[in-house]
C-alpha positions as CSV (number, residue, x, y, z in Angstrom):
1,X,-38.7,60.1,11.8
2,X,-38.4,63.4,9.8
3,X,-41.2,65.2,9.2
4,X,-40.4,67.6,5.9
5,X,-42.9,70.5,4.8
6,X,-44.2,70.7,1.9
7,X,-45.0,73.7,0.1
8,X,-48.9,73.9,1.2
9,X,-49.6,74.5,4.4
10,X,-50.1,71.4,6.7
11,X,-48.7,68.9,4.3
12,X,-45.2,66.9,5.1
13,X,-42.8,64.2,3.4
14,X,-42.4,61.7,6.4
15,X,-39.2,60.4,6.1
16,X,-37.7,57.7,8.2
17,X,-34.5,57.0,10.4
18,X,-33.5,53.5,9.9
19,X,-31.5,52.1,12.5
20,X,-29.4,49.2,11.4
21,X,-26.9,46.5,10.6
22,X,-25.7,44.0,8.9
23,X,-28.7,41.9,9.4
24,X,-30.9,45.0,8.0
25,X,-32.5,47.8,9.7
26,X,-35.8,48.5,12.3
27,X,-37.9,52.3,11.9
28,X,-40.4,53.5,12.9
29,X,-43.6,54.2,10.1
30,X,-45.8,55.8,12.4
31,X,-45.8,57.1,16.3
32,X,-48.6,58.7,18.1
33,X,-45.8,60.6,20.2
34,X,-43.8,62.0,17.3
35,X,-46.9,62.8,15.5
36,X,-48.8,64.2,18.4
37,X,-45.4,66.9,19.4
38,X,-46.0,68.1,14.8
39,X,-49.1,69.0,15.7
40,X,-50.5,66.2,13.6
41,X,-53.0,64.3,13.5
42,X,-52.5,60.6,15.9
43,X,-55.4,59.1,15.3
44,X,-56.2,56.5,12.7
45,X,-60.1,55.0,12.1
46,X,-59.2,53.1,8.9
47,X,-56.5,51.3,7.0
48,X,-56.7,51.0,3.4
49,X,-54.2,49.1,0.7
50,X,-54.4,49.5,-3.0
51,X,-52.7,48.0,-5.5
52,X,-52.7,49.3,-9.1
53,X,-51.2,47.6,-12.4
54,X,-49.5,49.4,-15.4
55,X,-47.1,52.2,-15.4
56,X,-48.6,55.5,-16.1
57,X,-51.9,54.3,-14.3
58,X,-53.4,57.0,-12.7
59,X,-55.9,57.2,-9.5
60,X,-58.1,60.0,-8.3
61,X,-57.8,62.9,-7.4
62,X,-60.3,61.9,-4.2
63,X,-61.2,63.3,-1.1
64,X,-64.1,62.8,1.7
65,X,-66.2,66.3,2.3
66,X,-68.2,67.1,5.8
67,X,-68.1,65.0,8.7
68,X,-66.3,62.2,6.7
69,X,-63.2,64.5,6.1
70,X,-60.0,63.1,6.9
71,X,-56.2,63.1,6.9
72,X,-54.2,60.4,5.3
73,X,-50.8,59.2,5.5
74,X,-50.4,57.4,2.1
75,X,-47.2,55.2,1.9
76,X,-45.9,53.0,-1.5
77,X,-45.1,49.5,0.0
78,X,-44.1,47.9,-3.9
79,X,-43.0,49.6,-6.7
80,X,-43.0,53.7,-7.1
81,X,-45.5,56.5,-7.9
82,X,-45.7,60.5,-8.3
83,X,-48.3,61.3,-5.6
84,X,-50.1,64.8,-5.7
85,X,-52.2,66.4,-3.8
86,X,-54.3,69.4,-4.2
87,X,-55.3,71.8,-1.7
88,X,-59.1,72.3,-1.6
89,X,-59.5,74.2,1.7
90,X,-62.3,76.8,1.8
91,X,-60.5,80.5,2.4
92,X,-57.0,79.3,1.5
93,X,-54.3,81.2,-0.2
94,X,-53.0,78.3,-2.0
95,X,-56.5,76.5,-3.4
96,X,-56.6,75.3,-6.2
97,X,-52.1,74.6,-6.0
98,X,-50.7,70.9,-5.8
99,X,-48.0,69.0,-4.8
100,X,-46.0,66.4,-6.5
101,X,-43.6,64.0,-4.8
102,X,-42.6,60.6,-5.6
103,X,-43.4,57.7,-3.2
104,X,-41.3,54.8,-3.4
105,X,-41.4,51.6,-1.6
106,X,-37.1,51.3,-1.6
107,X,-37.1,55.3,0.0
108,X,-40.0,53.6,2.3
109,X,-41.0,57.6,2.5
110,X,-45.0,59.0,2.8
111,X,-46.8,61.9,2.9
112,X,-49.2,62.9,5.3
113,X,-52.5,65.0,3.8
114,X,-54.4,67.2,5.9
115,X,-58.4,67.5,5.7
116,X,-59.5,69.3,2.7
117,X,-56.8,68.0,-0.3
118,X,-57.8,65.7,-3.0
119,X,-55.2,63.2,-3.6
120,X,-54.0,61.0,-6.4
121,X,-51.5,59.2,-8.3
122,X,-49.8,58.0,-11.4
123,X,-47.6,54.5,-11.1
124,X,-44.0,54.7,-12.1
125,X,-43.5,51.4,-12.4
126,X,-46.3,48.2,-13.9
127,X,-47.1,47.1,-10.5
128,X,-47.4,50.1,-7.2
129,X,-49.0,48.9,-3.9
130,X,-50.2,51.9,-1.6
131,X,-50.9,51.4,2.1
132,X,-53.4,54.5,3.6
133,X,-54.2,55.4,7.3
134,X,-57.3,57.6,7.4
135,X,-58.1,59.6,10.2
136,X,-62.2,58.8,9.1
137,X,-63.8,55.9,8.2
138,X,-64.5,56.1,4.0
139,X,-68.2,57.6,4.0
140,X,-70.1,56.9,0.1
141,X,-72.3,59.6,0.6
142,X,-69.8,62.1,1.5
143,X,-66.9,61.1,-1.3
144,X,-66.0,63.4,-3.5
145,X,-62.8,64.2,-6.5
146,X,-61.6,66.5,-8.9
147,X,-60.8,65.5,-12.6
148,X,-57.1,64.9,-12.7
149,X,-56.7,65.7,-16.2
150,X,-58.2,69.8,-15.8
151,X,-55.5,72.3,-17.4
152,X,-56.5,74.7,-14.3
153,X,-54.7,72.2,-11.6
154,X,-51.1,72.2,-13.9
155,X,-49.7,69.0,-13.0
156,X,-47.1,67.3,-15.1
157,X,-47.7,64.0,-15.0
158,X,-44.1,62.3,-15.6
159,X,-45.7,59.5,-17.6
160,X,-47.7,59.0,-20.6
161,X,-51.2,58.5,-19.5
162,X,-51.9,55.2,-19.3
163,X,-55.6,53.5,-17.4
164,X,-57.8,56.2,-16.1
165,X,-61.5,54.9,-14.3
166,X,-64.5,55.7,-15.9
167,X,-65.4,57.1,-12.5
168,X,-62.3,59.1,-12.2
169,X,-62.6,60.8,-16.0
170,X,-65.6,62.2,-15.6
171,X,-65.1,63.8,-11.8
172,X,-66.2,67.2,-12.1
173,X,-63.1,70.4,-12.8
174,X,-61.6,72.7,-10.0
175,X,-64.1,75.2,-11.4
176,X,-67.6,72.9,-10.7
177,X,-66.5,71.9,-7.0
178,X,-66.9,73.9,-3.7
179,X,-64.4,74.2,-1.3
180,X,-63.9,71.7,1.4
């Protein structure tokens, strides 16, 4: 596996190493050992799959305040979408700053979110499965997001926007949240 910084702090692109032949190939997604010598965390609660229907869908941007925080390793399994996340970390240098990176099920690539990001996404393609460990299980009471369409975050979407959640359009702006 290759674990590949991003440009806020704690966040990677985990790539993997694919050992094969002409039958196919055999990698390793995910390895307590490999994650454990990053410094990352190795301990998964909950595993989550989503699938989502219509290109330029979007989803989020969510996260999971308090006790309920968590870290996520979000992989595509079908189809391809631009993930972002945003850093929401109380005291950072870079809050309020995102990522973008495309997931895609044929790169079989992830990215692994450290507590205090929102995260979301926008499908590339009509159909986009998403397979999520979380290092929490999901708490209602402690859920929380950031409207993905505020001007203050910057992101480019690459897509025209397509289905947005009633839920997810009216999450409050970078401005009306606190820290995590």
């Amino acid at each position: 596996m290759i674990f590949k910084p991003l440009s806020l702090a704690g966040s990677f692109e985990v790539l993997l190493e694919p050992r094969g032949d002409e039958r196919g190939f055999f990698s390793r997604f995910y390895c307590d050992e490999e994650f454990s010598h990053h410094g990352l965390n190795s301990d998964w609660a909950q595993m989550n799959i989503s699938l989502t229907r219509g290109a330029g869908s979007l989803r989020g941007l969510h996260f999971q305040r308090g006790a309920a925080a968590e870290v996520k390793l979000v992989r595509c399994l079908r189809g391809r979408v631009y993930d972002v996340i945003v850093d929401l970390r109380e005291g950072s240098s870079s809050f309020g700053r995102h990522v973008g990176l495309e997931l895609d099920a044929d790169r079989r690539n992830s990215v692994y979110i450290p507590e205090g990001f929102a995260h979301g996404f926008q499908t590339l393609e009509d159909e986009a499965e998403l397979q999520y460990l979380h290092s929490q299980p999901y708490s209602a009471e402690q859920e929380g997001g950031v409207n993905l369409m505020d001007s203050k975050l910057e992101i480019n979407w690459p897509l025209p926007l397509a289905q947005l959640s009633d839920r997810d359009k009216n999450l409050p702006t970078l401005t009306e949240i606190l820290p995590l």
